[in-house]
TORKOL-4160 file (C-alpha; in steps of 0.2 Angstrom, whole numbers, padded with zeros to 4 digits, m for minus):
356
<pt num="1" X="0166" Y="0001" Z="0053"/>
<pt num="2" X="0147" Y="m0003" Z="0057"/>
<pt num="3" X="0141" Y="m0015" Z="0045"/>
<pt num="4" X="0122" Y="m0012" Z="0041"/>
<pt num="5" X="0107" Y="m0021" Z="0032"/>
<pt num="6" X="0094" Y="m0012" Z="0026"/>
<pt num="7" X="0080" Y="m0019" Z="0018"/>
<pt num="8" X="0062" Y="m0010" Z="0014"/>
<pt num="9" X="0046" Y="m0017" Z="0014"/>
<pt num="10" X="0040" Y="m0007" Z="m0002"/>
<pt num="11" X="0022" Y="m0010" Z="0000"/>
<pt num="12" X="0018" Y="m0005" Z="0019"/>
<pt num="13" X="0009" Y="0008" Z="0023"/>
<pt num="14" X="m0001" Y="0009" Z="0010"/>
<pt num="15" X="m0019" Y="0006" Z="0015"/>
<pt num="16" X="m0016" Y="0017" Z="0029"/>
<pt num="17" X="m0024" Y="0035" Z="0020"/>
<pt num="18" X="m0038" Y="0026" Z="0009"/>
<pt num="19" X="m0044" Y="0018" Z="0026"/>
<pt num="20" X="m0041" Y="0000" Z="0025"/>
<pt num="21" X="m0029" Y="0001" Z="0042"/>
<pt num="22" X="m0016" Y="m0011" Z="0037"/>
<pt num="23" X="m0010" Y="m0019" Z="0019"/>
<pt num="24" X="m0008" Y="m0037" Z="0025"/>
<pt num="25" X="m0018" Y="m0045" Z="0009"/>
<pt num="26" X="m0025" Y="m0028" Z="0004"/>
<pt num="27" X="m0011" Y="m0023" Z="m0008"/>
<pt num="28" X="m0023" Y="m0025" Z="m0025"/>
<pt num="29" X="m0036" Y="m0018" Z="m0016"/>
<pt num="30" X="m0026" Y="m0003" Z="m0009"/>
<pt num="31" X="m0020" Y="0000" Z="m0026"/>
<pt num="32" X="m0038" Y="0001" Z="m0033"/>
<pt num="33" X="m0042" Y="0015" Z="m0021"/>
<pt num="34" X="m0028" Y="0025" Z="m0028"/>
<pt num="35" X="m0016" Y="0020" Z="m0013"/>
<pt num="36" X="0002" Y="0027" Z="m0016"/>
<pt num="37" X="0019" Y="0020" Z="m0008"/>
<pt num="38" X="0023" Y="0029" Z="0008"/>
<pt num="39" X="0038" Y="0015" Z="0012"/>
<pt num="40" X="0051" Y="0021" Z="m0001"/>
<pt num="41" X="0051" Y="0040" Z="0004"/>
<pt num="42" X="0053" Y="0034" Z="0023"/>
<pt num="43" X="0066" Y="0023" Z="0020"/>
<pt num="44" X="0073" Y="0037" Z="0008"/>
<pt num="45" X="0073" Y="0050" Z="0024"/>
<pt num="46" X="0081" Y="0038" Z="0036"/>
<pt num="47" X="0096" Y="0034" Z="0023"/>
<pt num="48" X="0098" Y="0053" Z="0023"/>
<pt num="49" X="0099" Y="0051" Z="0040"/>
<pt num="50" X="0111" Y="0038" Z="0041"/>
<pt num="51" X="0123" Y="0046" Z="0028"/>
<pt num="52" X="0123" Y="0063" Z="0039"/>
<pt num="53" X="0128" Y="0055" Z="0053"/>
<pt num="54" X="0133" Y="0038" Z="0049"/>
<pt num="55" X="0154" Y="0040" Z="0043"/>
<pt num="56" X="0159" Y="0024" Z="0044"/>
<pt num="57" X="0145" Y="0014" Z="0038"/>
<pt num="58" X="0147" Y="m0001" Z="0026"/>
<pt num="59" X="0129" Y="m0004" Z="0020"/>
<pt num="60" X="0121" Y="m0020" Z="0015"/>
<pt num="61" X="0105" Y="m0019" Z="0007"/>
<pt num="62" X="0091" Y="m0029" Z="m0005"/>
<pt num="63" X="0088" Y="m0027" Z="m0023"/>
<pt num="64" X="0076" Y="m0014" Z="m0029"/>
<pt num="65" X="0062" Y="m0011" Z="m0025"/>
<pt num="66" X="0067" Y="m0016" Z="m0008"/>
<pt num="67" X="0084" Y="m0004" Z="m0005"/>
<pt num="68" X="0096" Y="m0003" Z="m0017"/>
<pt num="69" X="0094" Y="0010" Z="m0026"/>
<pt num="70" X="0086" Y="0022" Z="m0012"/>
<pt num="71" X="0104" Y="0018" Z="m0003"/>
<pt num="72" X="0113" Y="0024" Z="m0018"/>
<pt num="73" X="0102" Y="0038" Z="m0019"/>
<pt num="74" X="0108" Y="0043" Z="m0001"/>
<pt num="75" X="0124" Y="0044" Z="m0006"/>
<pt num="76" X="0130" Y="0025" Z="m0002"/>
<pt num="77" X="0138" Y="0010" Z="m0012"/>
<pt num="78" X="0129" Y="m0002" Z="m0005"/>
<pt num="79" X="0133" Y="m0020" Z="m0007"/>
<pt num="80" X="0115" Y="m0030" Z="m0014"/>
<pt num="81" X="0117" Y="m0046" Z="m0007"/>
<pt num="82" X="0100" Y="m0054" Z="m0018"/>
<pt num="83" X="0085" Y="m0048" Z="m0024"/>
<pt num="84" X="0066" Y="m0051" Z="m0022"/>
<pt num="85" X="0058" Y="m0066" Z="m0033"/>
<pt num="86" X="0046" Y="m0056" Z="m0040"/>
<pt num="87" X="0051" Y="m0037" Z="m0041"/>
<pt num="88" X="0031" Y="m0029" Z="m0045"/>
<pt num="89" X="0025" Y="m0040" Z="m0029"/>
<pt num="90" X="0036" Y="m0044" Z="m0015"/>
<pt num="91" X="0033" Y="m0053" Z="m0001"/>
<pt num="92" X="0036" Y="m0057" Z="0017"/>
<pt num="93" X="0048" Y="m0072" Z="0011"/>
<pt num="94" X="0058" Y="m0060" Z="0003"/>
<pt num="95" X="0061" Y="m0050" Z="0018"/>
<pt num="96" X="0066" Y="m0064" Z="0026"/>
<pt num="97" X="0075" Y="m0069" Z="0013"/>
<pt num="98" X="0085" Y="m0054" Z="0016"/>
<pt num="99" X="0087" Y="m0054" Z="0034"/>
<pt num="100" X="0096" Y="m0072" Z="0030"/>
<pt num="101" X="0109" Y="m0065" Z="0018"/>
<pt num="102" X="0112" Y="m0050" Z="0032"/>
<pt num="103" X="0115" Y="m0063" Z="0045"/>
<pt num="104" X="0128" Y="m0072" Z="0030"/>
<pt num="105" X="0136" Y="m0055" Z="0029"/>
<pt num="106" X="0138" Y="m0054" Z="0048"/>
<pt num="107" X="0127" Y="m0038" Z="0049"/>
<pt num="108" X="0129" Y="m0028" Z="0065"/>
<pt num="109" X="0113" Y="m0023" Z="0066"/>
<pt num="110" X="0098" Y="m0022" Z="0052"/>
<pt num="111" X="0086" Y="m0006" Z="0048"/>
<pt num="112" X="0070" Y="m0012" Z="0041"/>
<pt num="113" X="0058" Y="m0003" Z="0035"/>
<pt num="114" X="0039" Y="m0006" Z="0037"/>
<pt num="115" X="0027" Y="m0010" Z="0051"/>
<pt num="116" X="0024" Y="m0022" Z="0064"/>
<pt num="117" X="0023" Y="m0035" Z="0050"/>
<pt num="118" X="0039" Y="m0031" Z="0044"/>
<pt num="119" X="0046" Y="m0031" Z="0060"/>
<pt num="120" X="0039" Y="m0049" Z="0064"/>
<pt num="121" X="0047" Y="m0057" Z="0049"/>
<pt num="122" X="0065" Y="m0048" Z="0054"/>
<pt num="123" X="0065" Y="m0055" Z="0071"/>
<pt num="124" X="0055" Y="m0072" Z="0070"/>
<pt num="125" X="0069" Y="m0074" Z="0056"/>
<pt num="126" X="0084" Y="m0069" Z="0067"/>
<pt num="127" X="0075" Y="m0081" Z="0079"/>
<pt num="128" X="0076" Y="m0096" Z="0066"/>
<pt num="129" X="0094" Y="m0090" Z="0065"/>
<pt num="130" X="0099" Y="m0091" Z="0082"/>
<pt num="131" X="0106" Y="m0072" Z="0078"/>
<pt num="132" X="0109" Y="m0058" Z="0088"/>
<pt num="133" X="0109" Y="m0044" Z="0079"/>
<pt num="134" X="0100" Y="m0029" Z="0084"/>
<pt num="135" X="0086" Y="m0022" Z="0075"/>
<pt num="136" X="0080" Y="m0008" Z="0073"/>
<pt num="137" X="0062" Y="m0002" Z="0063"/>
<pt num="138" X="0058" Y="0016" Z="0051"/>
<pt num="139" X="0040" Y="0016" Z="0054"/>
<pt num="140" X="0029" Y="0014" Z="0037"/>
<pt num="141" X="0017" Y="0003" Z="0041"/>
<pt num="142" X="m0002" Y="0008" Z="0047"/>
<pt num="143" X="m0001" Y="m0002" Z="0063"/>
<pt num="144" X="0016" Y="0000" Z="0075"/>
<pt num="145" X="0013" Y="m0004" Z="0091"/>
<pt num="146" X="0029" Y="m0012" Z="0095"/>
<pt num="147" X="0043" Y="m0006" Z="0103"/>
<pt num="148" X="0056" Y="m0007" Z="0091"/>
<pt num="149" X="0055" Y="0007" Z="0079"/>
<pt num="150" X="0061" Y="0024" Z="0080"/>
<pt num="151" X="0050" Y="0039" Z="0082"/>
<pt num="152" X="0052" Y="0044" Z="0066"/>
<pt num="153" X="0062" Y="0038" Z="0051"/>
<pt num="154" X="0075" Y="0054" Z="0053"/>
<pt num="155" X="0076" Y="0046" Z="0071"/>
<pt num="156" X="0079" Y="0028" Z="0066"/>
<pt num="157" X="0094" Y="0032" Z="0053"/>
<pt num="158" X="0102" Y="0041" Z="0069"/>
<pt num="159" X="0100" Y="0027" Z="0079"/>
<pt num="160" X="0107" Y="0014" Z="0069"/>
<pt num="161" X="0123" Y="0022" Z="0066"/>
<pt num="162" X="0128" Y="0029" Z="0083"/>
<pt num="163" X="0120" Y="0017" Z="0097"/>
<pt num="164" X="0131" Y="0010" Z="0109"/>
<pt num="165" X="0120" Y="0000" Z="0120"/>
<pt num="166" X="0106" Y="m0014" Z="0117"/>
<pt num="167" X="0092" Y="m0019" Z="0127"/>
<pt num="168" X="0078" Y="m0032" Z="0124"/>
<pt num="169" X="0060" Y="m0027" Z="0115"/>
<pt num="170" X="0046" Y="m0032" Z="0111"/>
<pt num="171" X="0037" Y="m0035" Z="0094"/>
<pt num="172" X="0019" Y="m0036" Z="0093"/>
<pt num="173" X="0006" Y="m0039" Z="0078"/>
<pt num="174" X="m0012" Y="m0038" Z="0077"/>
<pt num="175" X="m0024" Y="m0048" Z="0068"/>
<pt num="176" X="m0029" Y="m0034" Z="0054"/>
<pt num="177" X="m0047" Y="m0044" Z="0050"/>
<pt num="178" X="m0051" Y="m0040" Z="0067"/>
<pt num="179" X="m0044" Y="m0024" Z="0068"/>
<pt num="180" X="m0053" Y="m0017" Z="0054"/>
<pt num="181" X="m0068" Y="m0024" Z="0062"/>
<pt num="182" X="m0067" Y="m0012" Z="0076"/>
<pt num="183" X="m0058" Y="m0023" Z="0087"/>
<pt num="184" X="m0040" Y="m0023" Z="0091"/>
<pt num="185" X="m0031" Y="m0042" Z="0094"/>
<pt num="186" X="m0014" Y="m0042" Z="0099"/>
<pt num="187" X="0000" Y="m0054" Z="0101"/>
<pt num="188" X="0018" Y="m0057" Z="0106"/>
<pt num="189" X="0027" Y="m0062" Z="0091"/>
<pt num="190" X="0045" Y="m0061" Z="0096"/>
<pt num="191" X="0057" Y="m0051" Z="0110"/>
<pt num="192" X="0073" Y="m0042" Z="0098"/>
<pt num="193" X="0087" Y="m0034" Z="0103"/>
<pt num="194" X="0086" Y="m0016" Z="0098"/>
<pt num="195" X="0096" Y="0000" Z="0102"/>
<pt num="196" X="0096" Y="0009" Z="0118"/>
<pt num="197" X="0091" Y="0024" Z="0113"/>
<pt num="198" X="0078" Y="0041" Z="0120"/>
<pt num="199" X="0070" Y="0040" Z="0103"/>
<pt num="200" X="0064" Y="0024" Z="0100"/>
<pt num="201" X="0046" Y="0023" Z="0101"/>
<pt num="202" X="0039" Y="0013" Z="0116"/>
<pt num="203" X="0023" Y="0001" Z="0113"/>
<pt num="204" X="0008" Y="0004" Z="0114"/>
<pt num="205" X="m0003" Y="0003" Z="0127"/>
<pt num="206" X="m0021" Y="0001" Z="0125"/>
<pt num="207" X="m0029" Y="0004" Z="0140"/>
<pt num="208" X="m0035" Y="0021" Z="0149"/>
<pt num="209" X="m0044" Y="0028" Z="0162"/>
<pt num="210" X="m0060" Y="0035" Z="0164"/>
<pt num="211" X="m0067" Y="0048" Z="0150"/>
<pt num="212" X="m0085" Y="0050" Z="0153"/>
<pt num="213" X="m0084" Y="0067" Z="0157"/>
<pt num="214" X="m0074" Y="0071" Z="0147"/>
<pt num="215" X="m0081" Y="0066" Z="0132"/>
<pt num="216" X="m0096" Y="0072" Z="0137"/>
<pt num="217" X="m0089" Y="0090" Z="0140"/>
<pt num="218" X="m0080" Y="0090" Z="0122"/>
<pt num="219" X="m0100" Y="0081" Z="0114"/>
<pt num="220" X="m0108" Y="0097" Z="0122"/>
<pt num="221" X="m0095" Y="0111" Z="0114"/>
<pt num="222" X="m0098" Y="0107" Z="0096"/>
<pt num="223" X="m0103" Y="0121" Z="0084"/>
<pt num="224" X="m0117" Y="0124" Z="0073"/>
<pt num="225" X="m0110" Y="0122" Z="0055"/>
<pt num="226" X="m0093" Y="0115" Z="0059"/>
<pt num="227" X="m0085" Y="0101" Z="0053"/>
<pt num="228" X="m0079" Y="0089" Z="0065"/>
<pt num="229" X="m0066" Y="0074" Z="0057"/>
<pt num="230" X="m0067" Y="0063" Z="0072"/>
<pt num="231" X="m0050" Y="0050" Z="0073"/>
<pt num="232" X="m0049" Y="0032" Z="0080"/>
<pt num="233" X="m0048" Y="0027" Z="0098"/>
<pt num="234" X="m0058" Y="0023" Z="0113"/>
<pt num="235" X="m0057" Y="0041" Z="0120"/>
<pt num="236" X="m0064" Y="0045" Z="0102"/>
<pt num="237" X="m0074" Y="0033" Z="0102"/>
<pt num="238" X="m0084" Y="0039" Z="0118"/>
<pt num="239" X="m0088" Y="0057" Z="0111"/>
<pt num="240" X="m0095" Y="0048" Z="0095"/>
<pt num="241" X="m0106" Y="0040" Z="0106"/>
<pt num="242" X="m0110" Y="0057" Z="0114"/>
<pt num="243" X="m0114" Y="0066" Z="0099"/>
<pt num="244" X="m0127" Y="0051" Z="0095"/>
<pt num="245" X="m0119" Y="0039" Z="0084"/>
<pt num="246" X="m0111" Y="0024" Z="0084"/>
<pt num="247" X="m0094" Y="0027" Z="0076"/>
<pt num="248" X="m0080" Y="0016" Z="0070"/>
<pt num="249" X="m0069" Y="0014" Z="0085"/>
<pt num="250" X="m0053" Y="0011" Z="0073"/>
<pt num="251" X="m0056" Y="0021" Z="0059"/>
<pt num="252" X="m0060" Y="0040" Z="0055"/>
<pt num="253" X="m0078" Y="0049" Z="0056"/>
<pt num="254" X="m0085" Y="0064" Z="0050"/>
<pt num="255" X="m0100" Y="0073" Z="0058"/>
<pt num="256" X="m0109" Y="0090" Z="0057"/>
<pt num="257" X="m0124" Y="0097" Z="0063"/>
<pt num="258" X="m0130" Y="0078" Z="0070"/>
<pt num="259" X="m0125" Y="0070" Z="0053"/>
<pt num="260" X="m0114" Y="0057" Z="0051"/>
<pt num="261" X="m0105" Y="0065" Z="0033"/>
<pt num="262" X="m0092" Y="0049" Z="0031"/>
<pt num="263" X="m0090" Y="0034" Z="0042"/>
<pt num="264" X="m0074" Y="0024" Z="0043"/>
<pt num="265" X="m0066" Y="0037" Z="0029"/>
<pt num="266" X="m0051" Y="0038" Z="0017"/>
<pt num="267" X="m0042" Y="0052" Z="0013"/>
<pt num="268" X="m0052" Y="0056" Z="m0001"/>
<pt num="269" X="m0070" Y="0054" Z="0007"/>
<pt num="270" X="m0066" Y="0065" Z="0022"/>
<pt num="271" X="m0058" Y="0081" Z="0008"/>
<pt num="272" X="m0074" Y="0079" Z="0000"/>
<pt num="273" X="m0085" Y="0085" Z="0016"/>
<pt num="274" X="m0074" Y="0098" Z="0024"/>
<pt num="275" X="m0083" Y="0113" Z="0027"/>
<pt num="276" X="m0078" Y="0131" Z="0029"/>
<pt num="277" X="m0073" Y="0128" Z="0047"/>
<pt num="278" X="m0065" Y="0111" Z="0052"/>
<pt num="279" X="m0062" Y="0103" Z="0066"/>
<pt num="280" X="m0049" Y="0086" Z="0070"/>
<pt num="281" X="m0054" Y="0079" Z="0087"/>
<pt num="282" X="m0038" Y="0066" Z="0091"/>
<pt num="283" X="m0031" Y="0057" Z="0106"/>
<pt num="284" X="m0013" Y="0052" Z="0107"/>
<pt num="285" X="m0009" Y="0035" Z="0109"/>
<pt num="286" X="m0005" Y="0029" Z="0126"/>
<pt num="287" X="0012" Y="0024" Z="0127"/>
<pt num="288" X="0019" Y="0032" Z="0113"/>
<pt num="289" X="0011" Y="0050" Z="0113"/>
<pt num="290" X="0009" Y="0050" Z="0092"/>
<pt num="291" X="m0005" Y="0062" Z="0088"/>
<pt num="292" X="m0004" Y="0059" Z="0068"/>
<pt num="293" X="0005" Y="0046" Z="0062"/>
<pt num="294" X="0000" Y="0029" Z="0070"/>
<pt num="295" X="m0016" Y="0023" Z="0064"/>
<pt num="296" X="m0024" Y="0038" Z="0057"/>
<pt num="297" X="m0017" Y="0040" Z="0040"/>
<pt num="298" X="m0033" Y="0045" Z="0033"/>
<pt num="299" X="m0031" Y="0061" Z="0041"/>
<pt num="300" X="m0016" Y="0067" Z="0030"/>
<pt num="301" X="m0007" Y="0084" Z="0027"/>
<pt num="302" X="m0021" Y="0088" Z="0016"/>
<pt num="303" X="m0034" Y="0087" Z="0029"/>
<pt num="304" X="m0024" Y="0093" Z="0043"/>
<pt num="305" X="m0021" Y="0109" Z="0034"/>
<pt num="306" X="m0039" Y="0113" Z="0032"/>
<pt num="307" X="m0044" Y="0111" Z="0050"/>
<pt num="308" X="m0040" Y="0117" Z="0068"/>
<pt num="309" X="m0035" Y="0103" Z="0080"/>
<pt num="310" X="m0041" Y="0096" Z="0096"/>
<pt num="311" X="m0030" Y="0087" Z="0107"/>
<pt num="312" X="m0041" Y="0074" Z="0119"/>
<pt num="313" X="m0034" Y="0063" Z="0133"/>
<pt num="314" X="m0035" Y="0056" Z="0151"/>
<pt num="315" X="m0026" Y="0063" Z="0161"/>
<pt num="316" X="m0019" Y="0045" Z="0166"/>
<pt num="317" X="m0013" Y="0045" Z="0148"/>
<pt num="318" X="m0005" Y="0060" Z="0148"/>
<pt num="319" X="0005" Y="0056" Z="0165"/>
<pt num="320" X="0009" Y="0042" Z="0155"/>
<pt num="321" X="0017" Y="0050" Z="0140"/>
<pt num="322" X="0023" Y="0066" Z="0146"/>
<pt num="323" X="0025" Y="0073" Z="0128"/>
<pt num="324" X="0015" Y="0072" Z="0111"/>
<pt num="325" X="0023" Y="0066" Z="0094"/>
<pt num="326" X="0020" Y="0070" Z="0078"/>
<pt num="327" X="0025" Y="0060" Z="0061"/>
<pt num="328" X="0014" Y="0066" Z="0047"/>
<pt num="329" X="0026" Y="0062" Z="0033"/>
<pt num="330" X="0026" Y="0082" Z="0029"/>
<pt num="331" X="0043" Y="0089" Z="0037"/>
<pt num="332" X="0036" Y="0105" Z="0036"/>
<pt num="333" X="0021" Y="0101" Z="0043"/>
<pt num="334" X="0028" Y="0092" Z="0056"/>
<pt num="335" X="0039" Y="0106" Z="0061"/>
<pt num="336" X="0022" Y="0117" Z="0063"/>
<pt num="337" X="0014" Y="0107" Z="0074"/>
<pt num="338" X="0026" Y="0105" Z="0086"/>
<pt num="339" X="0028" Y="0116" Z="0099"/>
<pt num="340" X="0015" Y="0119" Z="0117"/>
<pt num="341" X="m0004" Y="0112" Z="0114"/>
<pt num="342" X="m0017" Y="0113" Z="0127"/>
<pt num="343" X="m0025" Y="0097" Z="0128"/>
<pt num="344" X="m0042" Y="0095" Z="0135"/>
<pt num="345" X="m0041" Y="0081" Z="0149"/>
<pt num="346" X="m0056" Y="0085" Z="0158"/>
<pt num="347" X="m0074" Y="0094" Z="0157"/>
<pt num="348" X="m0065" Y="0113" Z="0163"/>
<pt num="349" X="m0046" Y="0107" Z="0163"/>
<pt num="350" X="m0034" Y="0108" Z="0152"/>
<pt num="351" X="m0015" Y="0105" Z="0151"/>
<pt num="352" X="0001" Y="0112" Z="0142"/>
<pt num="353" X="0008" Y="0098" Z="0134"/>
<pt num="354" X="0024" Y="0099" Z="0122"/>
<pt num="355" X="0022" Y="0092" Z="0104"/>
<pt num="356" X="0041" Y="0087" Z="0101"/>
């Protein structure tokens, strides 16, 4: 039997689609832009997951709202070995908090959920601890660059129940004050054991290549009248600065017809400008191949559904990745978009690429 501690960061994620690209001290602000929790139906998915697959689990878990009552729902009896201080705001010490009692418990391996914060607490706690377990992340957060989350929280509840193998991986975390300043700070914050496994996500990789010409080429295509949602990134970046403006490297723009209709947008900003033909100009992120799901939030199902999509890259990015990745939160959205893209790597060239 596979003992397992789960524990959900209840509140990550959630300045992710109202444009504040992290939570980390955001949480009241978030709230006040109508933010909702994206954690809990994560975590949810990843149990459901776990239950499938998982036969002989025996599952440890926090008190609400940080996992118990989303294990029972998956179909577990889980043992709550504490709960948070203060239900209506956790914090990072409760987390840790948890991790500890897991470790107590002698866990065989802990599913958080959250983002590279999250993640941070787990293994700098597990460091404190001198513990080995494995670790394993269902991505929630806004940021996750580090390399120990699966793809996808259906991935991650696989994972945890049938791996076999560990290796070592790194977690990262980024200064979020800088970041949503435009400029992306990272740092090693601890090396976890994790799962050997095809779908766990790798880390991000932030450099590139050359893409002059190429944003230049996809600058010189736009259409009178459309509506162009422009996502973050450098390759981003380069055709705002094409088009004539000076756009938020990190965040999402909206242009049409030499106008800058929203800069640094939420959700809500960029559903109010959509025209009658839109379009979402993305690039994947190097590394990992996520189109929609890492970073750019603010371009939910809701937009997505309104607008044809644009796939930009370098082509040493795409050699790099090999396939896309999509993790929109939206199953059946998700299971649209995958499938053969052409993605526009150069002024004339394009390249099949598979969306898995």
């Amino acid at each position: 039997m596979r003992r397992i501690g789960v524990v959900v960061n209840p509140i990550a994620g959630m300045g992710g689609r109202v444009g504040l690209k992290g939570t980390d001290g955001k949480v009241a602000e978030a709230r006040r832009r109508g933010a909702e929790q994206r954690a809990p139906d994560r975590a949810r998915v990843a149990l459901q997951s776990l239950a499938e697959v998982g036969t002989d689990v025996d599952l440890l878990t926090y008190g609400d709202p940080m996992g118990a009552e989303i294990a029972r729902d998956a179909g577990f009896d889980p043992t709550v070995v504490g709960s948070p201080a203060t239900p209506d705001e956790t914090t990072s010490e409760d987390t840790r908090a948890a991790v500890r009692a897991f470790a107590e418990a002698d866990a065989d391996a802990i599913l958080f959920v959250g983002g590279d914060g999250t993640a941070v607490d787990v293994a700098t706690t597990l460091d404190e601890l001198d513990a080995d377990i494995p670790i394993l992340g269902v991505p929630a957060g806004v940021k996750v660059y580090s390399s120990v989350f699966g793809v996808s929280p259906r991935a991650a509840g696989r994972i945890v129940a049938r791996f076999s193998e560990t290796e070592r991986a790194e977690v990262n975390d980024i200064d979020e004050d800088a970041f949503r300043g435009g400029e992306v700070v990272t740092e090693l914050r601890a090396v976890a054991t994790v799962p050997v496994a095809d779908q766990r996500q790798s880390a991000k990789q932030l450099g590139g290549g050359s893409v002059e010409s190429l944003a230049e080429s996809v600058a010189d295509a736009v259409e009178t009248g459309v509506t162009y949602v422009l996502g973050p990134g450098s390759t981003v970046g380069a055709i705002k600065e094409h088009l004539g403006f000076d756009g938020t490297t990190l965040g999402v723009d909206v242009w049409r017809d030499g106008e800058v209709l929203v800069r640094d947008g939420a959700e809500s900003d960029i559903l109010d400008v959509l025209g009658d033909r839109n379009v979402i100009v993305v690039s994947p992120i190097g590394g990992q191949g996520f189109v929609f799901g890492r970073g750019n939030q603010q371009i939910s199902p809701a937009v997505i559904r309104q607008c044809d999509l644009e796939v930009v890259a370098s082509r040493r990015k795409l050699d790099g990745i090999g396939t896309l990745r999509v993790d929109t939160g939206d199953p059946d959205l998700d299971a649209d978009l995958r499938g053969w893209i052409r993605v526009r790597v150069g002024r004339h060239e394009r390249r099949l690429v598979e969306v898995v």
